[in-house]
PASEBA-1860 file (N, C-alpha, C; in nm, 3 decimals):
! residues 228
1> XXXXXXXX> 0.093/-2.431/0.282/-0.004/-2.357/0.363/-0.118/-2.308/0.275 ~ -0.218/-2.287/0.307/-0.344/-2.249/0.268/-0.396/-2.103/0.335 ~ -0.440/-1.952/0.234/-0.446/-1.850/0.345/-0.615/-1.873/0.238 ~ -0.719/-1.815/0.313/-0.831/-1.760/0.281/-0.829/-1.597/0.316 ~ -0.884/-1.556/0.175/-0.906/-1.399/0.158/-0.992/-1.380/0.234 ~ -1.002/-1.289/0.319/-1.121/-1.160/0.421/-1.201/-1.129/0.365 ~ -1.314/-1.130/0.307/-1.316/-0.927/0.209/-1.452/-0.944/0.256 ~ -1.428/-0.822/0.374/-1.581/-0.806/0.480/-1.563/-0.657/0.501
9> XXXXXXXX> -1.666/-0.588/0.454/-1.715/-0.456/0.524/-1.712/-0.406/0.623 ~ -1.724/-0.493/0.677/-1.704/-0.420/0.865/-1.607/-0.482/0.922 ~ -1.556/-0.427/1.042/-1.488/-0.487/1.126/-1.575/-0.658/1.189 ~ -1.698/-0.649/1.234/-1.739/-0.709/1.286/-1.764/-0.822/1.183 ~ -1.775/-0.819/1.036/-1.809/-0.943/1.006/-1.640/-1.012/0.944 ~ -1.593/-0.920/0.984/-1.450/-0.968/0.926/-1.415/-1.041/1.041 ~ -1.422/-1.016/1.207/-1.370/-1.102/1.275/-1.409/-1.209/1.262 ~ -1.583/-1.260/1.234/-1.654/-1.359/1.272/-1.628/-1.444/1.127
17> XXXXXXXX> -1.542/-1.373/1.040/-1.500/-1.453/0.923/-1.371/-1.512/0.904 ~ -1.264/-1.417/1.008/-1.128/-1.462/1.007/-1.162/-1.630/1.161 ~ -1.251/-1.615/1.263/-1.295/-1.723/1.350/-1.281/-1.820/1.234 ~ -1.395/-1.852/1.135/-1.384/-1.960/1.067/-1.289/-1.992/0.985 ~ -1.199/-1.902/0.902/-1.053/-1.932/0.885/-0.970/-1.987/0.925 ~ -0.979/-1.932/1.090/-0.851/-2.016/1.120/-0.872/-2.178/1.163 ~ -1.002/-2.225/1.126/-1.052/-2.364/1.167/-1.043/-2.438/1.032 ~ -1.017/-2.334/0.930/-0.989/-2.393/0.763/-0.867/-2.449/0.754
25> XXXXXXXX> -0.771/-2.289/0.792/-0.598/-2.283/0.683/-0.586/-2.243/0.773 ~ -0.449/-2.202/0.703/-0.310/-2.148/0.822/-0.382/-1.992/0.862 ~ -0.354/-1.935/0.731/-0.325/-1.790/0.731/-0.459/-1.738/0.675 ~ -0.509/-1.641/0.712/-0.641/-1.545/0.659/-0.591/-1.403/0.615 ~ -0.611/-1.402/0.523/-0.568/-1.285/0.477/-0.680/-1.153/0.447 ~ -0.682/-1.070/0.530/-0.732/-0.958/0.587/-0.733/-0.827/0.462 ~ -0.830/-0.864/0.404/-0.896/-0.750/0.279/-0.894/-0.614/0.328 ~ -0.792/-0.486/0.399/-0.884/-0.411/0.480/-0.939/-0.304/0.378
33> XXXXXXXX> -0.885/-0.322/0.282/-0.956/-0.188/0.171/-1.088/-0.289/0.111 ~ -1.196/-0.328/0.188/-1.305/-0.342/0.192/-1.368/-0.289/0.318 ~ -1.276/-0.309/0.426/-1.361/-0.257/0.518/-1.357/-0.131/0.530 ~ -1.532/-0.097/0.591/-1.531/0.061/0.664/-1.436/0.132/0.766 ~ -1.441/0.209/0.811/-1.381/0.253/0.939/-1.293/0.117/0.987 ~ -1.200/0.069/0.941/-1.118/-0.060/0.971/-1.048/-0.021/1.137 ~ -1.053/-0.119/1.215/-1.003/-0.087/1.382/-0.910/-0.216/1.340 ~ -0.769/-0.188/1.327/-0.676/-0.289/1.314/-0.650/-0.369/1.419
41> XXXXXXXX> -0.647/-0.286/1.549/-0.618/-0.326/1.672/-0.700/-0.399/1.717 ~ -0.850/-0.386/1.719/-0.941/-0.529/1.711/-0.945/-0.606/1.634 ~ -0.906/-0.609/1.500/-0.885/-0.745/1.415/-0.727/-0.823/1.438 ~ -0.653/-0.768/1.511/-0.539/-0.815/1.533/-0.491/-0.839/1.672 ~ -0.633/-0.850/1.722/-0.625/-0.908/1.895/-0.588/-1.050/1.882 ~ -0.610/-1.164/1.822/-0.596/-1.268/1.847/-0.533/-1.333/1.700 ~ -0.470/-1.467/1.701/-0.395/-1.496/1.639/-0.315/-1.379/1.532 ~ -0.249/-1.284/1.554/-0.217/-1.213/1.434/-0.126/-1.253/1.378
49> XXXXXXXX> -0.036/-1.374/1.403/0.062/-1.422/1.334/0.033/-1.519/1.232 ~ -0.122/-1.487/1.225/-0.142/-1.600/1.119/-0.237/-1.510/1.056 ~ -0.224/-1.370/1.041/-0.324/-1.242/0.957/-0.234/-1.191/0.876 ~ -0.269/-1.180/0.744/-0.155/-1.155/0.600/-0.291/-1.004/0.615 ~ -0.259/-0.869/0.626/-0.282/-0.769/0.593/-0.282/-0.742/0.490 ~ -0.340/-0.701/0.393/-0.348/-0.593/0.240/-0.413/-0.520/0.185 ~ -0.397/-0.395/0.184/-0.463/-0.290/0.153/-0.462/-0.264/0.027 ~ -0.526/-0.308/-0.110/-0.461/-0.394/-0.218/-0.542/-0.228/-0.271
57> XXXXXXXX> -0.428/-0.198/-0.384/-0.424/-0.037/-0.455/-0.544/-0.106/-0.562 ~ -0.613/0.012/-0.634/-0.741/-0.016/-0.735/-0.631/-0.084/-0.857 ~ -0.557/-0.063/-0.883/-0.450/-0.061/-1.017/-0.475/-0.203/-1.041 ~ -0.410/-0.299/-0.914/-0.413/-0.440/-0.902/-0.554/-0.510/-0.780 ~ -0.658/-0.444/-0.850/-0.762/-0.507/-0.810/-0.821/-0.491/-0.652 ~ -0.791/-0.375/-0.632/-0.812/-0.336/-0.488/-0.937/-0.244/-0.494 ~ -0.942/-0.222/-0.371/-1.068/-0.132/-0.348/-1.039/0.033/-0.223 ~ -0.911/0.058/-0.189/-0.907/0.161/-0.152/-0.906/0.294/-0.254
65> XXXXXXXX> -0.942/0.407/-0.175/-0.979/0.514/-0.235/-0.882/0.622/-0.193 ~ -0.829/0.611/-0.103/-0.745/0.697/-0.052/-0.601/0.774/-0.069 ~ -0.539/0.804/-0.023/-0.410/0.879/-0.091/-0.317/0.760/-0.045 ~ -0.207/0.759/-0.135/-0.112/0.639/-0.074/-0.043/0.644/-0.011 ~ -0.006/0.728/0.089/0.046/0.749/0.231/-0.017/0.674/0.265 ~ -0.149/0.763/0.304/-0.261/0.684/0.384/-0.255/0.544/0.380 ~ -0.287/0.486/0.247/-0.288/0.355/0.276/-0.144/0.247/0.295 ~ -0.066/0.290/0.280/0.073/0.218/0.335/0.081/0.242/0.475
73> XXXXXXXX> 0.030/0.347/0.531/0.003/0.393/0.696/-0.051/0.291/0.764 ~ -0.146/0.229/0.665/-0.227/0.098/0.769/-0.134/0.017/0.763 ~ -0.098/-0.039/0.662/0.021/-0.160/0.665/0.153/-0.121/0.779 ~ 0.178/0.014/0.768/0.330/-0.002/0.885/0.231/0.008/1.027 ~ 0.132/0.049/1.059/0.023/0.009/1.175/-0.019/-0.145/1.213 ~ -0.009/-0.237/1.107/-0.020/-0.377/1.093/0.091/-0.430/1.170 ~ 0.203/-0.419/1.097/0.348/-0.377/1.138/0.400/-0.420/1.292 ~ 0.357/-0.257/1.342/0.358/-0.253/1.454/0.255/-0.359/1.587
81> XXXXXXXX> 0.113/-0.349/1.517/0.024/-0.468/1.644/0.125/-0.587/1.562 ~ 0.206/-0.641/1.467/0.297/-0.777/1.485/0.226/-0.848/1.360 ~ 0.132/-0.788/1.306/0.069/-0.857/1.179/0.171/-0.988/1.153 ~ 0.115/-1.127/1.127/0.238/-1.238/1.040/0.268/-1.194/0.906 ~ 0.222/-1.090/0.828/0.254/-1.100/0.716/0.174/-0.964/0.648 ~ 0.267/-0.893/0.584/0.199/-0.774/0.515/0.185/-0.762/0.353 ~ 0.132/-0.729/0.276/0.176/-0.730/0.117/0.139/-0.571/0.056 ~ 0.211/-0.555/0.010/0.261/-0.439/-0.098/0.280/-0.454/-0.203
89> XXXXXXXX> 0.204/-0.397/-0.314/0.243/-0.394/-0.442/0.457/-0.360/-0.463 ~ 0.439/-0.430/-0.597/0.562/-0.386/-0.632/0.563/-0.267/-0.651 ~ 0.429/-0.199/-0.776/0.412/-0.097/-0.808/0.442/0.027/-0.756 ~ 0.421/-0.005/-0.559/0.408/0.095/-0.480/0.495/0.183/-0.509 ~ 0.502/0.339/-0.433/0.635/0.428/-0.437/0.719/0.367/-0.374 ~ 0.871/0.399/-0.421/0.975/0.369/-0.335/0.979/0.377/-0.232 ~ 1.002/0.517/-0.213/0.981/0.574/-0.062/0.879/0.502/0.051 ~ 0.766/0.484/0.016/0.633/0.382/0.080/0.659/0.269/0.100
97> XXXXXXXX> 0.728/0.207/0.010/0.736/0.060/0.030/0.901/0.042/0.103 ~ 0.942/0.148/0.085/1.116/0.155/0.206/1.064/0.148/0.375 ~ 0.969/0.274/0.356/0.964/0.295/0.483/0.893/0.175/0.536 ~ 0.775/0.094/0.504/0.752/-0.024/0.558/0.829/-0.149/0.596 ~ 0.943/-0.128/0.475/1.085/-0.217/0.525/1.120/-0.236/0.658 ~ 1.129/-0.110/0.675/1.242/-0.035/0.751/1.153/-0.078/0.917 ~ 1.031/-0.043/0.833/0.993/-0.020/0.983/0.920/-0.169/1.027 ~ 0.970/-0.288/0.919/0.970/-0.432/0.938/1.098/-0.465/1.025
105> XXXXXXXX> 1.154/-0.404/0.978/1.307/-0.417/1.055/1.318/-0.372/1.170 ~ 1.253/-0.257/1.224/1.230/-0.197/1.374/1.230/-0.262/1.458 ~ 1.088/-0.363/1.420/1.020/-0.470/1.474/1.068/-0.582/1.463 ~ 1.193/-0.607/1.437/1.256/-0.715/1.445/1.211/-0.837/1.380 ~ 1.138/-0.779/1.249/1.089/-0.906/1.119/0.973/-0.979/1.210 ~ 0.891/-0.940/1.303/0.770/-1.017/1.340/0.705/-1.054/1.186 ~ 0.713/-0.932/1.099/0.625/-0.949/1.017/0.693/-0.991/0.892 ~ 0.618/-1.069/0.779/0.707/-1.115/0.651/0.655/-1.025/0.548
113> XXXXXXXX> 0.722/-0.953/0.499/0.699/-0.884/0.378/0.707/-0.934/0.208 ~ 0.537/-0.927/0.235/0.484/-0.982/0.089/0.516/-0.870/-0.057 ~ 0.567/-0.930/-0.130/0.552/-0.805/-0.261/0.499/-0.863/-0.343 ~ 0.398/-0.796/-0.388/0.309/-0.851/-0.478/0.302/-0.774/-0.635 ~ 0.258/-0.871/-0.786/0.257/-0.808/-0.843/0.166/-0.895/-0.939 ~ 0.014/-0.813/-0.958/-0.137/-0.884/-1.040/-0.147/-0.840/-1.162 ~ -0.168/-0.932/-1.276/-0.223/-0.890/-1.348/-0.288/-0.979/-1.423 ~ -0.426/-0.877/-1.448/-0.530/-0.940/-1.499/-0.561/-0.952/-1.612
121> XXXXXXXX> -0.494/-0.894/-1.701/-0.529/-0.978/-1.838/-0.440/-1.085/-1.944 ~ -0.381/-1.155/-1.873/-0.273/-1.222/-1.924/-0.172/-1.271/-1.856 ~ -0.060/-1.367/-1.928/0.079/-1.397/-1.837/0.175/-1.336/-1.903 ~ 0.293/-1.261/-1.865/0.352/-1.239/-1.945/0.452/-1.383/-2.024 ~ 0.564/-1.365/-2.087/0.666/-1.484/-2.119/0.714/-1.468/-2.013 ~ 0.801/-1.663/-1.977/0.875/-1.683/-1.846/1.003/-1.579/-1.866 ~ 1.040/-1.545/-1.893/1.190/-1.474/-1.880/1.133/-1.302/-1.845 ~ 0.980/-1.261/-1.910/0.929/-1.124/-1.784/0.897/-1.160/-1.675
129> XXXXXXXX> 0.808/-1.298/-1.643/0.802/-1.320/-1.523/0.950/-1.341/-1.422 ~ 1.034/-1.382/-1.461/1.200/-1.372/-1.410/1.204/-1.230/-1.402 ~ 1.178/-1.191/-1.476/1.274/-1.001/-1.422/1.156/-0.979/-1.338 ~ 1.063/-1.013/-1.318/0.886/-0.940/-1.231/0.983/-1.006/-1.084 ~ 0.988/-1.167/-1.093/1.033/-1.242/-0.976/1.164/-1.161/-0.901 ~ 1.260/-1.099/-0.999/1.386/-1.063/-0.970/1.353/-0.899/-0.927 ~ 1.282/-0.850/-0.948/1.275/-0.715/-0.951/1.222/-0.730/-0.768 ~ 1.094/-0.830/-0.741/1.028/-0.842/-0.611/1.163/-0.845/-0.490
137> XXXXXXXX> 1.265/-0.933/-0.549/1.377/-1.017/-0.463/1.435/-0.849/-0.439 ~ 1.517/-0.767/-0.553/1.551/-0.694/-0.486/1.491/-0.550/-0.437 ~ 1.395/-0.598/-0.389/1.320/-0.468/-0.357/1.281/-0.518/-0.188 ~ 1.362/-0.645/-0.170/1.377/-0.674/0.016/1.264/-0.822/0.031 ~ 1.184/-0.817/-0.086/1.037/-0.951/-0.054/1.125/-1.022/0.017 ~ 1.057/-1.101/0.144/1.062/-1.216/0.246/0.986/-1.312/0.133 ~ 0.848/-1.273/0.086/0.800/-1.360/0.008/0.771/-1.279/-0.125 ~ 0.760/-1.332/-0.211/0.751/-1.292/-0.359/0.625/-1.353/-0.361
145> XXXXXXXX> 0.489/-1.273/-0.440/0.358/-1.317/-0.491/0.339/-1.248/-0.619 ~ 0.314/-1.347/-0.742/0.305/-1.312/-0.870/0.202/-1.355/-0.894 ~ 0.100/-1.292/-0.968/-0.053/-1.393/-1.008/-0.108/-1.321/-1.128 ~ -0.111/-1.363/-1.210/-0.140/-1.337/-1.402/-0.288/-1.397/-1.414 ~ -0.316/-1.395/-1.501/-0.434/-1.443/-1.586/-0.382/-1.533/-1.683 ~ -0.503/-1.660/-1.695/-0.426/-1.741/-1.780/-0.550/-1.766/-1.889 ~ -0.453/-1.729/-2.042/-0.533/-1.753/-2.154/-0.545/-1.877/-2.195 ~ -0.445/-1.978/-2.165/-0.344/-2.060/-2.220/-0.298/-2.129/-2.138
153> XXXXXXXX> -0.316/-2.306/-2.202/-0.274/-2.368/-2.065/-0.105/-2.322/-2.091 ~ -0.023/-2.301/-2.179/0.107/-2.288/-2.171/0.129/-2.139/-2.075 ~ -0.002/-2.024/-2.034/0.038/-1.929/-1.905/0.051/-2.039/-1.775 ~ -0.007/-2.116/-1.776/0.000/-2.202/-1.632/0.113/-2.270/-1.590 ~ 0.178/-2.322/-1.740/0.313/-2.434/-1.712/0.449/-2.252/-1.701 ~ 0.407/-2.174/-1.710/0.532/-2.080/-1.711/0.529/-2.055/-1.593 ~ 0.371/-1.980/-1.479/0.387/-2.014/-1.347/0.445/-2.108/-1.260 ~ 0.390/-2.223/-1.322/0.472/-2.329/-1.260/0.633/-2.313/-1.249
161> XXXXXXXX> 0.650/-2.313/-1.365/0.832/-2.325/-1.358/0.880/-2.208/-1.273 ~ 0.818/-2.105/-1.283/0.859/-1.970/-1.187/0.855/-2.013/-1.036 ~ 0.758/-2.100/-1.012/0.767/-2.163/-0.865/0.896/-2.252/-0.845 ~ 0.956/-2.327/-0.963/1.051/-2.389/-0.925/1.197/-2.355/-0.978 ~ 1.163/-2.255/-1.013/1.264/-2.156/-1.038/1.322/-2.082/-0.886 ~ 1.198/-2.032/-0.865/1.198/-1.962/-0.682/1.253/-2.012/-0.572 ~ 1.194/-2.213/-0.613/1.261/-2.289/-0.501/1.385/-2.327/-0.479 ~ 1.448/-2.305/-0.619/1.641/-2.339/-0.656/1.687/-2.242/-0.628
169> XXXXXXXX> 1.628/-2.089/-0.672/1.642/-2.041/-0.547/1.694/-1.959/-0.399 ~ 1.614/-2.078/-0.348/1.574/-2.063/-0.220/1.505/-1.929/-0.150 ~ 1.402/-1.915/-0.215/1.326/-1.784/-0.237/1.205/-1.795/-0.233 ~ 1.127/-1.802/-0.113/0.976/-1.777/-0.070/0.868/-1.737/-0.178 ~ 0.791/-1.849/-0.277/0.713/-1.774/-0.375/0.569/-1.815/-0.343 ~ 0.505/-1.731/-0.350/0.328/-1.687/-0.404/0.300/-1.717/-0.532 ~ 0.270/-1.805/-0.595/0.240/-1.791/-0.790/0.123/-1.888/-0.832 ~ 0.031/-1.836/-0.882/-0.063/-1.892/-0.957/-0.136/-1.814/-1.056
177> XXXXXXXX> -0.227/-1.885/-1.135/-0.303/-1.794/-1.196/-0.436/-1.811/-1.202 ~ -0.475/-1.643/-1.254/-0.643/-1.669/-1.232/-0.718/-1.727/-1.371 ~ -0.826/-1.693/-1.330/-0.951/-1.762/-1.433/-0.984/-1.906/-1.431 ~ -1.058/-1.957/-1.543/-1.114/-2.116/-1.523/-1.003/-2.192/-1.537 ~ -0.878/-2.129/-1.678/-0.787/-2.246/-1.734/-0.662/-2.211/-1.625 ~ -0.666/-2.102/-1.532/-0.570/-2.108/-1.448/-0.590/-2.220/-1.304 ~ -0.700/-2.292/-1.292/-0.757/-2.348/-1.161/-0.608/-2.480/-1.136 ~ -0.551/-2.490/-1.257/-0.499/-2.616/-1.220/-0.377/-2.592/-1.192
185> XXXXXXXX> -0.331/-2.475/-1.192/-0.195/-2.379/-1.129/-0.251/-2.398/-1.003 ~ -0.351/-2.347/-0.980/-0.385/-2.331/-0.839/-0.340/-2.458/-0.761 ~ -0.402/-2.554/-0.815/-0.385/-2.700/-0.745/-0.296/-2.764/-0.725 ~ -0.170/-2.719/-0.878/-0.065/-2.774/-0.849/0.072/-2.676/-0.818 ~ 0.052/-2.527/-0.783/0.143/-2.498/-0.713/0.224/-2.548/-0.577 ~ 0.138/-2.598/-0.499/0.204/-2.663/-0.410/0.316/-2.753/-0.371 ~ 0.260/-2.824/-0.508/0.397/-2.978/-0.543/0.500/-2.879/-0.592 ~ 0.461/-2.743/-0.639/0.624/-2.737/-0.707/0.664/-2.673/-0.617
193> XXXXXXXX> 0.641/-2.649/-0.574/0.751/-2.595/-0.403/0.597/-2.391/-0.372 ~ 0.548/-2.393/-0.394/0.451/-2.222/-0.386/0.461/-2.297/-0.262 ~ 0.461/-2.142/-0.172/0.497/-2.133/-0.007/0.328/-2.079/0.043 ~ 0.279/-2.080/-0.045/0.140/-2.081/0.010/0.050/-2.020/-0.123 ~ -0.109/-2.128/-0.082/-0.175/-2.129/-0.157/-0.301/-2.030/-0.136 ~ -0.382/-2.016/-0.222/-0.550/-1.909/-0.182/-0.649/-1.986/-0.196 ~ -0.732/-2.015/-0.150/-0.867/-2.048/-0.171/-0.972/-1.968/-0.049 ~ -1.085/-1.966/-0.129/-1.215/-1.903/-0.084/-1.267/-1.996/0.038
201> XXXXXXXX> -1.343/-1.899/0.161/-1.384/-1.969/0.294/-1.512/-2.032/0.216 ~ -1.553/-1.974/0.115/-1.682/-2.064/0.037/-1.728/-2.076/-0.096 ~ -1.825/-2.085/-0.180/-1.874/-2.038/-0.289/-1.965/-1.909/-0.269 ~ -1.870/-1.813/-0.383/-1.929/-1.684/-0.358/-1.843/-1.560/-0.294 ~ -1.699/-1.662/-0.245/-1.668/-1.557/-0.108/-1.582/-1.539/-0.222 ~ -1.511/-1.613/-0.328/-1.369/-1.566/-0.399/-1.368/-1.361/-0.376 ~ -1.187/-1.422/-0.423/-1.168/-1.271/-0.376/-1.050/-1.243/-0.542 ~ -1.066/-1.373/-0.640/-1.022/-1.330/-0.763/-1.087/-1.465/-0.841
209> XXXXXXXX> -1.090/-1.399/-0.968/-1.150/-1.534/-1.063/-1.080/-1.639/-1.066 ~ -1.169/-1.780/-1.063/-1.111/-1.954/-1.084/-1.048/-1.949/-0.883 ~ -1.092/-1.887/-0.816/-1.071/-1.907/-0.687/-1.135/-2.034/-0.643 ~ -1.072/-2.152/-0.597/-1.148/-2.282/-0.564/-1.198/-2.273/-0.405 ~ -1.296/-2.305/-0.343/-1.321/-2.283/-0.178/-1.239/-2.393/-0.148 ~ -1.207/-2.390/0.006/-1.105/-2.430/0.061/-1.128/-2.583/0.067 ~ -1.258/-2.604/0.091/-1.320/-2.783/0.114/-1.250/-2.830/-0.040 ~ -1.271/-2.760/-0.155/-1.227/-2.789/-0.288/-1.053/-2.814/-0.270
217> XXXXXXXX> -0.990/-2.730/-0.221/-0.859/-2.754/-0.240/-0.805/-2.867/-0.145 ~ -0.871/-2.847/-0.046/-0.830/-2.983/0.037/-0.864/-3.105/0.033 ~ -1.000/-3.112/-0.094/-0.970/-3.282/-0.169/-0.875/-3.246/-0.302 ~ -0.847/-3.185/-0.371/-0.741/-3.183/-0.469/-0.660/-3.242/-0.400 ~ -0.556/-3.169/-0.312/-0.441/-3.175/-0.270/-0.433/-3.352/-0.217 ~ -0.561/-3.414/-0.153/-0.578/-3.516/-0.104/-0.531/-3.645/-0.183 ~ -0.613/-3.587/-0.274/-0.600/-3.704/-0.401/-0.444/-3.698/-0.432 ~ -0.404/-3.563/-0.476/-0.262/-3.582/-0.513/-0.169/-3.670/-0.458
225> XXXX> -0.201/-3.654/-0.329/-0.099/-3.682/-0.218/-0.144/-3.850/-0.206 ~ -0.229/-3.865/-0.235/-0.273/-4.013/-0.256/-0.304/-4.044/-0.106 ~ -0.392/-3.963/0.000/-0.446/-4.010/0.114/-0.578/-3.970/0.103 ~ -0.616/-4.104/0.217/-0.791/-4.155/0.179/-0.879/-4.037/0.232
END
């Protein structure tokens, strides 16, 4: 699967941006700590089973300002209108990231709970990324999302193996990395089993560095796959 990042200021240009999304990829994933005054309930009128929510903390590259109640409040509000998919730092508080569990569970798992964990200046070694992967698993992730910075093409081949590490398994993973020398994680997470990929609705729109636009990933993948 293929999700394109949101990251629109208003409500209004976020709908008319998630429209062209869903004519891209599967899933659009809904920036709301960019938007103003965010109305969830109008961005989650139509297809919401294919809207990945994230209210992504400043720590790991986010842009809310607010207290972290508050912003885990939007996510169990996501929740509830049936969002397909929510993400939470690992980082988050316990307590914050329970109660969104919990209240995934209310709702009878409409929604898949993403745990996420960014960092931007580096990869760690594969055996931290194993305890990062293992730490996501028991903290409830439906899906596990890990995404490093890569100095080194040897940060890219450790992502990789973490994807096929995930798929033996049998464990829903997110993994790539950023920057220029990370682009080819990007491309080839897929073959190793990553349960979904990111790319930008354009040039310009990325929503992290070495982000490829979506027309880009869908001749990669083309070629791979060896169709005309």
């Amino acid at each position: 699967m293929i999700c394109i990042p949101v990251v629109a200021t208003t409500n209004e240009d976020a709908l008319q941006q998630m429209g062209r999304c869903f004519l891209l990829a599967d899933v659009a994933e809904l920036r709301i700590d960019f938007i103003k005054e965010v109305e969830l309930k109008d961005l989650l009128a139509h297809q919401k089973n294919r809207i990945m929510v994230t209210n992504r903390m400043k720590e790991e590259g986010g842009n809310f300002t607010g207290e972290e109640r508050e912003r885990i409040a939007f996510l169990n509000d996501a929740v509830t209108l049936g969002a397909g998919f929510v993400d939470i730092e690992l980082r988050t508080r316990d307590d914050l990231r329970e109660m969104l569990s919990d209240n995934i569970t209310h709702h009878k798992r409409r929604s898949q709970l993403v745990i996420s964990r960014h960092i931007f200046d580096g990869t760690p070694s594969y055996r931290e990324l194993q305890d990062i992967f293992h730490e996501c698993v028991a903290m409830g992730a439906h899906i596990v999302k890990i995404v490093t910075f890569a100095n080194a093409v040897e940060d890219t081949l450790n992502i990789l193996k973490l994807i096929d590490y995930a798929k033996k398994a049998k464990q829903k993973i997110i993994a790539h990395c950023m920057g220029e020398k990370g682009k080819i994680s990007r491309i080839m997470a897929p073959f190793f089993g990553a349960y979904m990929s990111f790319a930008s609705l354009e040039k310009g729109a990325e929503s992290a560095p070495g982000q490829l636009t979506v027309s880009e990933m869908k001749d990669f993948l083309r070629i791979l796959n060896n169709e005309q």
